[in-house]
N, C-alpha and C positions, 0 to 999 in steps of 0.2 A: 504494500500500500504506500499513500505518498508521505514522504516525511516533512509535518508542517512546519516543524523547527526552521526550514530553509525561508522563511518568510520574515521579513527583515521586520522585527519589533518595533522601529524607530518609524518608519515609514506606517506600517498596518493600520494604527490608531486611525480610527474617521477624518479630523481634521489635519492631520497631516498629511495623508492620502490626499485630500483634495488639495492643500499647499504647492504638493510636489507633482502633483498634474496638470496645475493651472503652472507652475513654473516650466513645467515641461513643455509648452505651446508656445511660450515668447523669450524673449533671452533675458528682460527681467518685468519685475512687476511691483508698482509703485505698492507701498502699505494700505491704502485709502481704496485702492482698486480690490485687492487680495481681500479685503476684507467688506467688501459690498457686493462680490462676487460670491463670496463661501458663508454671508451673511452671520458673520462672527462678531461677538465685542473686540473691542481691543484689547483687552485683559487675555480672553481667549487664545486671541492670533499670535501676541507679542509669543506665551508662555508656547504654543508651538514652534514659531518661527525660531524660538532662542534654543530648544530639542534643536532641530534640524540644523542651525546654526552649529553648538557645539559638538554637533557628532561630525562637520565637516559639510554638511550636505549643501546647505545655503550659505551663500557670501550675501553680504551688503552693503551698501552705496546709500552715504549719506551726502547730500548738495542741497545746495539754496540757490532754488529759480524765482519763481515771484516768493514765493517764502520754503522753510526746510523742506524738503521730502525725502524720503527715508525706501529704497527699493530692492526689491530681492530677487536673487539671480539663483539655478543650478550650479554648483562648483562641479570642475571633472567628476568628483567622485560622488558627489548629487545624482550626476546622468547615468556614470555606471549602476551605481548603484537600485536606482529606479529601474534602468532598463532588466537588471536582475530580477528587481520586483516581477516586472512584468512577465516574466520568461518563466519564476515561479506559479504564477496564476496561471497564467496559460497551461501550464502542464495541470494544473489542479483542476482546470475547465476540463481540458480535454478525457483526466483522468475518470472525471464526473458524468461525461455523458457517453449515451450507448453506443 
């Protein structure tokens, strides 16, 4: 059978799952977007993005345009590591159906 250990714990969680899928679509993605998009508090998003921050996964970009914005990007090992995600579900879909 399949062994579910191979599913990255950091990623799995709901809200980080959607984090690292909406970052997977654009090379980065303002706070203010990420978080109208996955309809999160900010308490919420921060206390993810700061997970995915320290494991490596997301880098961030602090500037001042008309005022701060604060934006979060995939690092290498962000992509690799999502696209493993992916590679595990897949085999678990597939394993799943007839």
């Amino acid at each position: 059978m399949f062994d579910f250990d191979k599913l990255d714990r950091i990623i799995h969680e709901k809200g980080r799952l959607g984090i690292m899928t909406l970052l997977a679509t654009r090379p980065s993605w303002p706070f203010q977007d990420l978080k109208a998009e996955l309809n999160m508090s900010d308490g919420n998003l921060i206390t993810h993005l700061r997970t995915l921050h320290d494991n490596g996964y997301v880098s961030v970009t602090k500037e001042i345009l008309d005022r701060p914005q604060t934006s979060y990007a995939l690092t290498a090992k962000g992509k690799k590591s999502f696209q493993e995600y992916l590679t595990v579900l897949e085999q678990i879909i597939k394993a799943g159906r007839p």
